[in-house]
Backbone bond lengths (Angstrom), bond angles and torsions (degrees), N, CA, C in turn:
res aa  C-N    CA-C-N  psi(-1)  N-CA   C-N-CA  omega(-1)  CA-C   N-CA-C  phi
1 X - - - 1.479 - - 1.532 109.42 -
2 X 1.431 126.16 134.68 1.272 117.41 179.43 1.203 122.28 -89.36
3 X 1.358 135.13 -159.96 1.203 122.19 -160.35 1.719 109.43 -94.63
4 X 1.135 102.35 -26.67 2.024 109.37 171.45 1.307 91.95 -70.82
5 X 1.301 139.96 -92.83 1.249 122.26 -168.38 1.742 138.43 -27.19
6 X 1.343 95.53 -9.42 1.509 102.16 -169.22 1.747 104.12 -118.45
7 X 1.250 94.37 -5.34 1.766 114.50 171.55 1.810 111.67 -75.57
8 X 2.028 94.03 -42.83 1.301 88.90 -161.38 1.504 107.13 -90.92
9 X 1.707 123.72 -13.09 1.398 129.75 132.73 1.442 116.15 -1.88
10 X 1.645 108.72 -85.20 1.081 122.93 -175.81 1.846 116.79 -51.52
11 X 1.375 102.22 -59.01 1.611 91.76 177.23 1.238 121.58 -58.67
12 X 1.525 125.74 -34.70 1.742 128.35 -155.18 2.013 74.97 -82.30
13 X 1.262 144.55 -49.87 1.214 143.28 -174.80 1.818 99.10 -50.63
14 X 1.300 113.44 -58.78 1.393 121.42 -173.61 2.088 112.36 -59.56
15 X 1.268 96.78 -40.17 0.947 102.99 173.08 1.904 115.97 -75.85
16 X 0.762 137.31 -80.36 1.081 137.43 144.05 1.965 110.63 16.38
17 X 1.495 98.22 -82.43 1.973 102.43 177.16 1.340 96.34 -40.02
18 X 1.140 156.11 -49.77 1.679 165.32 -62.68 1.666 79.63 -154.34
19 X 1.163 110.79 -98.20 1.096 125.35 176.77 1.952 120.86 -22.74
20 X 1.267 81.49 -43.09 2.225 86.53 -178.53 1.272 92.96 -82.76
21 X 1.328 135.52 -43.57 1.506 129.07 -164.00 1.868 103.41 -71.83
22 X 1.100 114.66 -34.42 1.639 109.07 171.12 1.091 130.20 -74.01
23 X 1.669 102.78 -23.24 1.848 112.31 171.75 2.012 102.66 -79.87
24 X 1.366 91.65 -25.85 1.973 83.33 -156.37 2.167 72.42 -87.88
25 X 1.207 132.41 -7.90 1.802 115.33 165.49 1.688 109.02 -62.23
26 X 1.568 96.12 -53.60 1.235 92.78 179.65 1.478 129.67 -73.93
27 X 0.877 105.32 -34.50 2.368 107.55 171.37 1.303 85.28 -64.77
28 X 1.273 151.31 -20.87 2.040 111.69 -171.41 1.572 104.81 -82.80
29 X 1.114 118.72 157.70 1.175 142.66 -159.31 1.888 99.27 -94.04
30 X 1.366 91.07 117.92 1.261 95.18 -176.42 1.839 120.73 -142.40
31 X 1.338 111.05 150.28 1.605 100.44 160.89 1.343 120.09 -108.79
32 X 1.171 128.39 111.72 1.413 121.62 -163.19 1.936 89.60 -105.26
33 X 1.687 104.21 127.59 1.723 87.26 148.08 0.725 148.78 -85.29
34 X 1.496 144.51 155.30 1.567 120.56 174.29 1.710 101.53 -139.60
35 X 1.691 122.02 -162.60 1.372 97.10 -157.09 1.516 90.27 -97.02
36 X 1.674 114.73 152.79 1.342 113.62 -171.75 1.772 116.66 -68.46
37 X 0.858 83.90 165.46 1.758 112.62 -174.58 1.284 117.05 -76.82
38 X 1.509 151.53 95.98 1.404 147.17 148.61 1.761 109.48 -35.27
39 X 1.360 101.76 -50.99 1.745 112.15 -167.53 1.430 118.80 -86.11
40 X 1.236 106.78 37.99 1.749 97.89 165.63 1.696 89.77 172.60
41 X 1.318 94.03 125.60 2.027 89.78 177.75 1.896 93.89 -131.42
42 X 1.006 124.17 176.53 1.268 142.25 178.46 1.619 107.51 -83.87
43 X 1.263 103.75 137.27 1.431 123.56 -179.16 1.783 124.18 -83.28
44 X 1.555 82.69 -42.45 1.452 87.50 176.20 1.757 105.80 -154.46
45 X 1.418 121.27 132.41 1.269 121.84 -176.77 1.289 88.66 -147.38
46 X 1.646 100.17 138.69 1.600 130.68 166.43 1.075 143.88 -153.02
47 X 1.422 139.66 135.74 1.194 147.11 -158.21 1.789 96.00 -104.53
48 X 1.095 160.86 109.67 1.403 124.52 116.09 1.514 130.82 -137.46
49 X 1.768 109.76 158.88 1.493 105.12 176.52 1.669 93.76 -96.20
50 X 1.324 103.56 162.72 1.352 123.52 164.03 1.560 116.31 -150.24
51 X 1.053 124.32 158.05 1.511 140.34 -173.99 1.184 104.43 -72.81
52 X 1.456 142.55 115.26 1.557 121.86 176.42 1.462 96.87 -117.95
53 X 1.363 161.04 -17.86 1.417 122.45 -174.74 1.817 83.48 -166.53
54 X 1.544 125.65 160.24 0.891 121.76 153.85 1.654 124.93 -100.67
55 X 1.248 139.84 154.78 1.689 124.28 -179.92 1.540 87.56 -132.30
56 X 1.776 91.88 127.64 1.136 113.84 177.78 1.558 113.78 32.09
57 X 1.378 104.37 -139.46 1.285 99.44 -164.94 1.710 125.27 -116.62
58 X 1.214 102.67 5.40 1.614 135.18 179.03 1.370 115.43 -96.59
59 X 1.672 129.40 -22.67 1.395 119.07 -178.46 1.545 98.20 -157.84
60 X 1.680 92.03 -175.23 1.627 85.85 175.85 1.355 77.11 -154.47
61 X 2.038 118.93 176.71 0.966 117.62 167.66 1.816 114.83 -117.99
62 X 1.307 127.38 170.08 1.514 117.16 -177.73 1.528 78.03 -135.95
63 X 1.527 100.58 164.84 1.502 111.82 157.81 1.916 108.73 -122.01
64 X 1.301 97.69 142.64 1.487 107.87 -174.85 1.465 98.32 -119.31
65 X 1.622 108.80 124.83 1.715 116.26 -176.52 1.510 102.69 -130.61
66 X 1.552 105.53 168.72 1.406 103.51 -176.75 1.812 83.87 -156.13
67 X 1.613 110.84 117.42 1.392 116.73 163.67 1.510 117.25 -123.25
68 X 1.210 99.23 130.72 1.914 106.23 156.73 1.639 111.81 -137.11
69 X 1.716 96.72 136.01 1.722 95.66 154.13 0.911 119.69 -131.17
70 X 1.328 142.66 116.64 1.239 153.25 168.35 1.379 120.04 -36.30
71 X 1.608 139.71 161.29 1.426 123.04 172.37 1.154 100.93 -83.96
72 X 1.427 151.05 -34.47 1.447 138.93 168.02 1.362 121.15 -125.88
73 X 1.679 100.83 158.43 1.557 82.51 -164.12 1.784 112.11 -68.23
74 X 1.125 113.45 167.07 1.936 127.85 166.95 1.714 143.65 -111.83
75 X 0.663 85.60 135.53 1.937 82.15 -170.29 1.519 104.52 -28.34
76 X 1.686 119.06 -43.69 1.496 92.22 -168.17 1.393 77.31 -160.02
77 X 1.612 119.71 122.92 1.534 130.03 -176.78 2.075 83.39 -125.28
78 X 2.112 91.43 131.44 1.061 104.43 178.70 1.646 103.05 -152.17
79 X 1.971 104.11 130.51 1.327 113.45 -157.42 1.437 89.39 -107.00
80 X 1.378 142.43 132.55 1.327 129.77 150.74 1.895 127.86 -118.69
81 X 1.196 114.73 95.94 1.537 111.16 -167.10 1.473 109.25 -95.32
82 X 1.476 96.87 168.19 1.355 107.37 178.47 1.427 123.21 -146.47
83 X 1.423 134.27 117.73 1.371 138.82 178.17 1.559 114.79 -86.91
84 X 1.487 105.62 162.67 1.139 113.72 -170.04 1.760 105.76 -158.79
85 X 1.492 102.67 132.10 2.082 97.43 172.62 1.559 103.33 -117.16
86 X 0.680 102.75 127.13 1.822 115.91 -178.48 1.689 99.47 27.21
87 X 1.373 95.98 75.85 1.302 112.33 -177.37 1.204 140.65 44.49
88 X 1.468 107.86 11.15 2.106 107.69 159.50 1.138 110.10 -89.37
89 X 1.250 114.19 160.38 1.899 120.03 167.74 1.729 95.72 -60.67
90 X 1.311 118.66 137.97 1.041 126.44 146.78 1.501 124.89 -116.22
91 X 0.910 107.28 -26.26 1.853 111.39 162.87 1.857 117.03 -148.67
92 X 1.392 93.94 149.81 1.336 98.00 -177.32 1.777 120.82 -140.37
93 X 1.400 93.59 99.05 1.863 95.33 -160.68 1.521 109.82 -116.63
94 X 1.554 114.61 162.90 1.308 120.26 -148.88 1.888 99.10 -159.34
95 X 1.097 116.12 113.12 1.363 127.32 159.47 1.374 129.59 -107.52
96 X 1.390 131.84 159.88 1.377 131.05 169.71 1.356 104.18 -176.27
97 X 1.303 101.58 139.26 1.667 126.86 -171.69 1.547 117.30 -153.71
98 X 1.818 103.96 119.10 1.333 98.19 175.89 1.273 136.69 -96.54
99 X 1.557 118.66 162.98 1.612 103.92 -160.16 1.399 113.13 58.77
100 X 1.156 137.35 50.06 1.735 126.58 177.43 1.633 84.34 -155.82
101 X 1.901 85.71 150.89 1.679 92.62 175.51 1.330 119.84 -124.33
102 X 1.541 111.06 33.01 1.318 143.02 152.87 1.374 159.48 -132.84
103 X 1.284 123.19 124.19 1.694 111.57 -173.48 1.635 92.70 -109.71
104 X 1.424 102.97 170.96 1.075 145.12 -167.34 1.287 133.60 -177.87
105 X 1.763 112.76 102.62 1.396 133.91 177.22 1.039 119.17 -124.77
106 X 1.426 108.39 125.48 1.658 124.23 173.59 1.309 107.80 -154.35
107 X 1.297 89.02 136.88 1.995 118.88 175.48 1.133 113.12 -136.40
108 X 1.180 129.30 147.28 1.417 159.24 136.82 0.785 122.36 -38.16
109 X 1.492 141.37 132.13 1.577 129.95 165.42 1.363 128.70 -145.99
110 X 1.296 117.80 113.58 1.778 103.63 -170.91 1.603 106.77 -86.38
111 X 1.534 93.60 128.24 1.998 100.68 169.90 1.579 101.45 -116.59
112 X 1.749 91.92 176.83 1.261 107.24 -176.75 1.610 122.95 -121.43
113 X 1.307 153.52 66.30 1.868 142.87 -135.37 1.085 94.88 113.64
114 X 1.594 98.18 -172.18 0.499 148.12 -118.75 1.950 94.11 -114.57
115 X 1.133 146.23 119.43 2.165 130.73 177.36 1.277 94.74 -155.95
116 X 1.722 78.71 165.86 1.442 113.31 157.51 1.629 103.06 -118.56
117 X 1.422 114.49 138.57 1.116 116.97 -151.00 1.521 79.35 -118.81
118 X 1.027 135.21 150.07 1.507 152.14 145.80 1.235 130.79 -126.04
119 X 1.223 137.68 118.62 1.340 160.63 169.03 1.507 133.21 -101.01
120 X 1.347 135.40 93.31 1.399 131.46 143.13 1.414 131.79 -98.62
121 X 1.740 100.97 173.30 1.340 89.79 179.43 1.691 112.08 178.53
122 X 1.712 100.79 109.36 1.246 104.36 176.40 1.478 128.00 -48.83
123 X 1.400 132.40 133.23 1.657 149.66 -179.70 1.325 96.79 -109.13
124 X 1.287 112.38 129.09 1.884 116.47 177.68 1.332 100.20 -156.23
125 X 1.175 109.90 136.88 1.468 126.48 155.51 1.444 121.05 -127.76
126 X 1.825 102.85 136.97 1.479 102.47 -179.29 1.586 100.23 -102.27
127 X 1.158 105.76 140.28 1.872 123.95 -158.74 1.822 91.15 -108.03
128 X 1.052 121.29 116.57 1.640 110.50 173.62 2.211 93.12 -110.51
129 X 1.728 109.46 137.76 1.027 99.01 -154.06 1.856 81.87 -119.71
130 X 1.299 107.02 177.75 1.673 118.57 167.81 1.490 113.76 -45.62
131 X 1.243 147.75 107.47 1.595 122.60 150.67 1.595 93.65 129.21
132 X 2.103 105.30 2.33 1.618 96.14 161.87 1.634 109.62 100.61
133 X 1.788 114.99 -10.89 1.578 116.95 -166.45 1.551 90.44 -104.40
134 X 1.588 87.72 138.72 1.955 94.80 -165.54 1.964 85.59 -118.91
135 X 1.382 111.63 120.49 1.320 108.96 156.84 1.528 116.34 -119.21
136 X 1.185 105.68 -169.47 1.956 119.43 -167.04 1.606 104.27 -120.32
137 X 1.276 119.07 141.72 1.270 136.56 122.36 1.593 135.04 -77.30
138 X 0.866 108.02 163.83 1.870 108.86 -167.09 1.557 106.91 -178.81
139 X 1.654 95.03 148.20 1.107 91.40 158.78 1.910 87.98 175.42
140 X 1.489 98.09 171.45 1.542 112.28 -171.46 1.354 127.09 -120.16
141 X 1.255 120.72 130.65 1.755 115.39 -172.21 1.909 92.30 -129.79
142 X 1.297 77.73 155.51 1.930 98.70 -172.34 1.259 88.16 -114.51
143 X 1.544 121.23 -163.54 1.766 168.03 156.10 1.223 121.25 152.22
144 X 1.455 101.78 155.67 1.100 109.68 -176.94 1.425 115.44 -155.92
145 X 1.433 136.10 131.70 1.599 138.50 -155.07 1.914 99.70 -138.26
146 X 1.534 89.62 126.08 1.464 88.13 176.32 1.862 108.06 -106.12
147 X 1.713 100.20 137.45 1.602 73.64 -160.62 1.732 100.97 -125.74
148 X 0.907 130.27 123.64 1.648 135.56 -179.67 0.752 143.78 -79.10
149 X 1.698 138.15 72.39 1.824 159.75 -121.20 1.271 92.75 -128.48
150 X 1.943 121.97 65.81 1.514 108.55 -168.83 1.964 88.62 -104.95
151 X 1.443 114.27 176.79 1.409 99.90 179.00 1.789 133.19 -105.34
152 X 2.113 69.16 5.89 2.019 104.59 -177.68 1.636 92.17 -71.56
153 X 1.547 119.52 -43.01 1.735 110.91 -127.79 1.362 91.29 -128.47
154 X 1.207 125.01 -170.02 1.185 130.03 -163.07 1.515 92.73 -105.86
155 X 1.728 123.48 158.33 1.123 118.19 158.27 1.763 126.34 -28.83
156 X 1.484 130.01 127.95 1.439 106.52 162.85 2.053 100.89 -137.62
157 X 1.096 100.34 162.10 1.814 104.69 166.85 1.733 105.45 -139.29
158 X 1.133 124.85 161.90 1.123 116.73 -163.08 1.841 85.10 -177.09
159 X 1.398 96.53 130.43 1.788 107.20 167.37 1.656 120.50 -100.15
160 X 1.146 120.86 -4.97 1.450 140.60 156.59 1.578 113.32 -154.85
161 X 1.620 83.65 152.11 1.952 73.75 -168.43 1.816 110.93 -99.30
162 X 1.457 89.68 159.36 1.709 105.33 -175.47 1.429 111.93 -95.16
163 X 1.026 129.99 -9.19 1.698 111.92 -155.93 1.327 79.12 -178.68
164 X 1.907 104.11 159.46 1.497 112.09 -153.54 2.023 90.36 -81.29
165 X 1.302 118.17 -14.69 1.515 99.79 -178.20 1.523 117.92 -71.11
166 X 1.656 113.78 -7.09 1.622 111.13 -174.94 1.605 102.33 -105.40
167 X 1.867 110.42 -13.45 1.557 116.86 171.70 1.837 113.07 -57.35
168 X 1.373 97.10 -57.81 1.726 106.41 153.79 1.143 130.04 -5.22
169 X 1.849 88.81 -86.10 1.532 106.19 -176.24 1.555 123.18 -59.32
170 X 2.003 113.81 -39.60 0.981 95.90 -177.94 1.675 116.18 -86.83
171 X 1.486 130.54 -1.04 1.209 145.96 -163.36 2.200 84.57 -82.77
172 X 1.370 116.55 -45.28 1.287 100.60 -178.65 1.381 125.55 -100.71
173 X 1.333 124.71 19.19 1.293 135.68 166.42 1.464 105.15 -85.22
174 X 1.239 95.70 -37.95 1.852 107.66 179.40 1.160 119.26 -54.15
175 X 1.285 103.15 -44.41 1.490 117.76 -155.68 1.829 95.10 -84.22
176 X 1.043 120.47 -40.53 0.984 117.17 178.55 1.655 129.94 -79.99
177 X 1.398 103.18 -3.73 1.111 110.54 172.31 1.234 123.99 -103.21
178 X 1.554 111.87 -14.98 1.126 131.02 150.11 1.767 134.42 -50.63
179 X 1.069 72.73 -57.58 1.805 86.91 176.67 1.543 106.78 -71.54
180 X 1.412 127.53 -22.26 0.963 103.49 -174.50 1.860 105.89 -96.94
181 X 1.337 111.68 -9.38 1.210 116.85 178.35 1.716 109.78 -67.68
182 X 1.764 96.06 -45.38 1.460 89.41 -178.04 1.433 119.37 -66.10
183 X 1.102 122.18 -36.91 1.675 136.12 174.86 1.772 97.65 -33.71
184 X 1.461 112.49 -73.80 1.615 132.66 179.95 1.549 112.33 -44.12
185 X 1.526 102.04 -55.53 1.620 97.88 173.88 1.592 124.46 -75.27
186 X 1.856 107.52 -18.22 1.680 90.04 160.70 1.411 120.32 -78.51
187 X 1.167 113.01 5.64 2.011 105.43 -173.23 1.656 84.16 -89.41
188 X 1.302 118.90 -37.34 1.977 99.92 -168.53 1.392 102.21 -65.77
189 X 1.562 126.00 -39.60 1.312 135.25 -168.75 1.686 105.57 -50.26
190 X 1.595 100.73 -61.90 1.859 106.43 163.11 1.410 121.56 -52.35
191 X 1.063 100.96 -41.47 1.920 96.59 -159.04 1.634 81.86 -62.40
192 X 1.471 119.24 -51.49 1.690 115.99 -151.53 1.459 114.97 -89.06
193 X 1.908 102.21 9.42 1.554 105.72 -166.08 1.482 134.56 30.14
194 X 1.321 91.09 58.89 2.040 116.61 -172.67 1.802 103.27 -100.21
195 X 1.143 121.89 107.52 1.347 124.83 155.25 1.586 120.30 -50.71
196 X 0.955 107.94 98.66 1.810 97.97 -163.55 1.806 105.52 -75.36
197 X 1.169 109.07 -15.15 1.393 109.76 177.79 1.389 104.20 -74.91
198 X 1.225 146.43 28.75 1.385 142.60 176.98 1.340 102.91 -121.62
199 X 1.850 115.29 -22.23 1.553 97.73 176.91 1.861 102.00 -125.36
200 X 1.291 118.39 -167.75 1.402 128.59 -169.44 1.804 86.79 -109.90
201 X 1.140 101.86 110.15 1.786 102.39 165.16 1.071 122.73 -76.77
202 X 1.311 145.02 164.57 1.473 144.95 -156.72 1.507 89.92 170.35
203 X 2.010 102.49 125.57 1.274 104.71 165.84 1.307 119.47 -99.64
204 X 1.352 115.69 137.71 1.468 119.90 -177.33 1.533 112.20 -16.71
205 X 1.342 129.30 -48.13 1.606 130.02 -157.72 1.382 95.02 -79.49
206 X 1.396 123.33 -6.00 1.635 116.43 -164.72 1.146 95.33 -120.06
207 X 1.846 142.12 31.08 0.885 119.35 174.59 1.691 115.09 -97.04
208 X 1.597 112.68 3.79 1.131 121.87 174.50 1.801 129.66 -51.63
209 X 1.715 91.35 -19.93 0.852 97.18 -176.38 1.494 134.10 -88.41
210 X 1.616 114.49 -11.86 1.419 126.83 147.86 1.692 113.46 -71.77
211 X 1.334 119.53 30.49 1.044 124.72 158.33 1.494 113.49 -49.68
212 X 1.300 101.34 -76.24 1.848 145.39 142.05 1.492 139.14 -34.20
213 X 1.111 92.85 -58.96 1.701 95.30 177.67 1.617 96.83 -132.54
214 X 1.556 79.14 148.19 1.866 94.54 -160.01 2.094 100.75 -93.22
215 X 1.356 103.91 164.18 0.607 99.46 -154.45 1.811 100.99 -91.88
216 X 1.388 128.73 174.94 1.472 137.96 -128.45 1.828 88.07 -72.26
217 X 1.406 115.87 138.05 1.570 111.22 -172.34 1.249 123.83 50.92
218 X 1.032 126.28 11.15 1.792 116.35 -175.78 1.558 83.32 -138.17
219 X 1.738 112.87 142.86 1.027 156.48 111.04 1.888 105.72 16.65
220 X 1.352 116.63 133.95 1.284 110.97 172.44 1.411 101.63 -77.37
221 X 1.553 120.12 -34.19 1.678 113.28 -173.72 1.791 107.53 -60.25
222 X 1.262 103.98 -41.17 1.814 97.11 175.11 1.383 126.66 -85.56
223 X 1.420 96.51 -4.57 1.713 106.00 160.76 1.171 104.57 -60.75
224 X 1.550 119.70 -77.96 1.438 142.59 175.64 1.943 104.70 -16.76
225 X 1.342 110.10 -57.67 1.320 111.64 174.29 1.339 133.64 -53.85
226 X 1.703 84.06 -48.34 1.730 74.31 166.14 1.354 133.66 -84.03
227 X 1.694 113.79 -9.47 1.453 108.98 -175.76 1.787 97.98 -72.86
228 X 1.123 131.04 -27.55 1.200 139.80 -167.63 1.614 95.02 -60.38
229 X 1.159 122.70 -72.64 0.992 137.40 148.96 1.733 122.02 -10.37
230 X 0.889 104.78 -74.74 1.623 91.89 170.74 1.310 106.49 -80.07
231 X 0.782 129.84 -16.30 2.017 107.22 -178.79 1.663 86.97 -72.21
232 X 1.236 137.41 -25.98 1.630 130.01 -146.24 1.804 80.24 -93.82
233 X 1.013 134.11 -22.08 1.524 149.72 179.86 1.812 98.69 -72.92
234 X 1.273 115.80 -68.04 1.470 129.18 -159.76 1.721 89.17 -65.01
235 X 1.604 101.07 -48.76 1.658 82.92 -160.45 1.547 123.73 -58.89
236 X 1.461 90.05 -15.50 1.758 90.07 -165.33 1.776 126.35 -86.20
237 X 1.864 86.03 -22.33 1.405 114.32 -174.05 1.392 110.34 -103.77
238 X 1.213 125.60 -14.00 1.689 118.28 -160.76 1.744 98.63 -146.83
239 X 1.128 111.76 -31.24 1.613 113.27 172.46 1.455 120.01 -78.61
240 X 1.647 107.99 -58.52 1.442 103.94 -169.90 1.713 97.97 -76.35
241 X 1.351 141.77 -41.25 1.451 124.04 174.26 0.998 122.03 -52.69
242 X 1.462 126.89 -19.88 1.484 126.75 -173.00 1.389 102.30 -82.38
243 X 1.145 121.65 -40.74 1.736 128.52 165.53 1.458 140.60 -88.31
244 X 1.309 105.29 29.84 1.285 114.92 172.62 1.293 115.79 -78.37
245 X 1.012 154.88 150.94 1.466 164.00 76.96 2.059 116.77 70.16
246 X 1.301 79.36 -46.88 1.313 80.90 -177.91 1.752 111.93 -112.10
247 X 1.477 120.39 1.24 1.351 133.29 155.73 1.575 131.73 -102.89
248 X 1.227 87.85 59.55 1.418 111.22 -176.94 1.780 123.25 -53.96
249 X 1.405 101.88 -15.37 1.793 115.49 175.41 1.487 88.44 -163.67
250 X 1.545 99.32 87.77 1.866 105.93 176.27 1.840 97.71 -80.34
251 X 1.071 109.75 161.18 1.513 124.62 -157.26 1.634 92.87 -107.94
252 X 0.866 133.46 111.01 1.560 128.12 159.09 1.779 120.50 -144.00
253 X 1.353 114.27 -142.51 1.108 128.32 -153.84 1.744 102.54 179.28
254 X 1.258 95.07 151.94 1.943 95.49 176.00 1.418 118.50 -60.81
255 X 1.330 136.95 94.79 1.165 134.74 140.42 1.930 101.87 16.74
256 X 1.654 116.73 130.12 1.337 116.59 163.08 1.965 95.34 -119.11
257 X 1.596 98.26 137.04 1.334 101.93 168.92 1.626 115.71 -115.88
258 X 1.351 90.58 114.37 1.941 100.14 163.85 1.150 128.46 -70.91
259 X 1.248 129.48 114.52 1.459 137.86 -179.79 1.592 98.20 -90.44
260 X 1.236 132.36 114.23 1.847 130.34 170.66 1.394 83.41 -67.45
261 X 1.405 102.95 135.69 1.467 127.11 148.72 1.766 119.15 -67.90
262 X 0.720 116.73 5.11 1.372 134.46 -172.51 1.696 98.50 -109.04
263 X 1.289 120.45 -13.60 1.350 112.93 -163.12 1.204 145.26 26.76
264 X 1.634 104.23 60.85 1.639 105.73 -173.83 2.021 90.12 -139.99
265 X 1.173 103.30 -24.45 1.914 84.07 177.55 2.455 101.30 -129.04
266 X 1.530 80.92 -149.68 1.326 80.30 162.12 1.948 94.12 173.67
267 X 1.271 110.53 134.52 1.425 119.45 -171.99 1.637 88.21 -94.00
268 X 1.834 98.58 156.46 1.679 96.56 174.86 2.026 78.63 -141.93
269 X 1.480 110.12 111.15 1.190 108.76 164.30 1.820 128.94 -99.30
270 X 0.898 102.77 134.10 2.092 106.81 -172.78 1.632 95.70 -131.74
271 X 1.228 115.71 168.65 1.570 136.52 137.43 1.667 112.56 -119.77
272 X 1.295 103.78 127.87 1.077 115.58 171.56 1.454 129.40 -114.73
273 X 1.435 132.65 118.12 1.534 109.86 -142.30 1.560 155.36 27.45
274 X 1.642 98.75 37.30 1.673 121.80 155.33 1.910 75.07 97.94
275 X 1.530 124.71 12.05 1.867 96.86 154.98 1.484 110.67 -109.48
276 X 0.795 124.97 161.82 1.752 149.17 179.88 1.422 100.76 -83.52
277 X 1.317 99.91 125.60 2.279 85.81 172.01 1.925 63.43 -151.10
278 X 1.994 81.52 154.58 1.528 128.21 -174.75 1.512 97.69 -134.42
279 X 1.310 113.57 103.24 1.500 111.34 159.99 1.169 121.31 -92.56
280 X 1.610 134.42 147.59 1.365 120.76 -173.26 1.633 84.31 -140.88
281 X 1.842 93.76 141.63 1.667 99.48 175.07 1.663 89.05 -145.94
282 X 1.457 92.15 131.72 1.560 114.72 168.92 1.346 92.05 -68.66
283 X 1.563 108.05 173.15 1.455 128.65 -172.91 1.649 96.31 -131.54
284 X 1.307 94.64 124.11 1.299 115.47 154.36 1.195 132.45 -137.52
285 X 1.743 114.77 110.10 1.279 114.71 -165.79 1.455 120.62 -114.79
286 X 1.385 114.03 25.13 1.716 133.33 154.81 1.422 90.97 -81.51
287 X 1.517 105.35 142.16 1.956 124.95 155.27 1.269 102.54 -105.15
288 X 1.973 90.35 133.70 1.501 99.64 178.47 1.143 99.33 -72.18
């Protein structure tokens, strides 16, 4: 073989790797942000669990859903939710569909006791526009169902309580899910030697609430940026590992998010199968 022939070997080979590595960029599952959208907002977005059937006398089942539809369809609409029972991950799900101006997730789930069930879940769409400028839609839905597997009473679930016997129940699901959250979130605070009094904590399930109200001195539009921003953080580091293939019941705990009071970053600490991870994201609240 001469030496051109064994040249063009090499490129159609070079070319070729080139080629699989840009298709296998584009198939991974991603949240990219971009700057939000005035011209197209979501129609309908929702988070909820509900109680659907009890079996016998050992379990019951709930269903956990996650809907959005956009008013038109988008280059690439992607839903990613997340459950939680007195604060462990219990499920961790992820859709995406292009050209469509809807997701739709629902599962089934058999438990066992006595929870507090928590659910969020980022809605995003990437908008590709005339002239090559790609922006985002977004937005965030919560729920949460407290449900009562005692062996006195009859099955009950309830999303706010009615009467002082469901004040009880949900006053000690709390408490216990609390305490055990705080226990978990002071070992990241040690392991990572983080003064938590320097930032505003916020647990992942409560970030629904800068949906709405922006966060302390900043602007709802640079709120908006940065939550975009960290979910595009969470998804890559705490979503897609939790759902791989070979983590079939990933081990965790609620995500804690640090807001710096200083307003220039924000730490998001988790363990995910007995490791410690510290994410840190600068803030930038100019759009390129």
């Amino acid at each position: 073989m001469n030496k051109w022939g064994f040249l063009s070997i090499i490129i159609v080979s070079i070319s070729a790797a080139v080629i699989i590595y840009i298709i296998n960029i584009h198939t991974l599952p991603a949240i990219t942000y971009f700057p939000i959208t005035e011209d197209q907002r979501f129609e309908k977005v929702q988070t909820d669990i509900s109680l659907f059937s009890e079996n016998g006398n050992d379990s019951y089942e709930i269903i956990w859903s996650a809907t959005s539809v956009s008013e038109a369809p988008t280059y690439l609409r992607q839903d990613a939710s997340l459950l939680f029972d007195n604060g462990r991950l219990r499920g961790v799900r992820s859709k995406w569909k292009q050209d469509t101006d809807s997701i739709i997730m629902k599962e089934r789930l058999f438990h066992e006791d006595s929870s507090l069930f928590q659910a969020i879940t980022f809605h995003h769409g990437e908008i590709h526009k005339q002239g090559k400028s790609i922006h985002s839609m977004q937005q965030i839905t919560a729920d949460q169902l407290y449900v009562i597997d005692s062996p006195t009473t009859a099955l009950e679930s309830f999303e706010k309580p009615q009467n002082n016997y469901e004040v009880e129940w949900k006053n000690l699901l709390e408490k216990t899910t609390r305490q055990q959250l705080l226990y978990h979130w002071n070992q990241l605070f040690t392991h990572f030697d983080i003064d938590s009094g320097n930032y505003l904590s916020v647990p992942l399930t409560s970030l629904a609430t800068y949906q709405t109200e922006p966060l302390p001195s900043l602007t709802q539009q640079e709120t908006d940026k940065i939550m975009g921003q960290l979910w595009e953080g969470l998804y890559k580091n705490y979503i897609v590992p939790a759902t791989t293939k070979n983590n079939k019941k990933p081990t965790s705990y609620i995500p804690i998010i640090l807001f710096s009071k200083d307003q220039d970053h924000l730490l998001v600490l988790f363990e995910l199968n007995g490791r410690k991870n510290q994410l840190i994201q600068k803030y930038s609240l100019t759009e390129s």
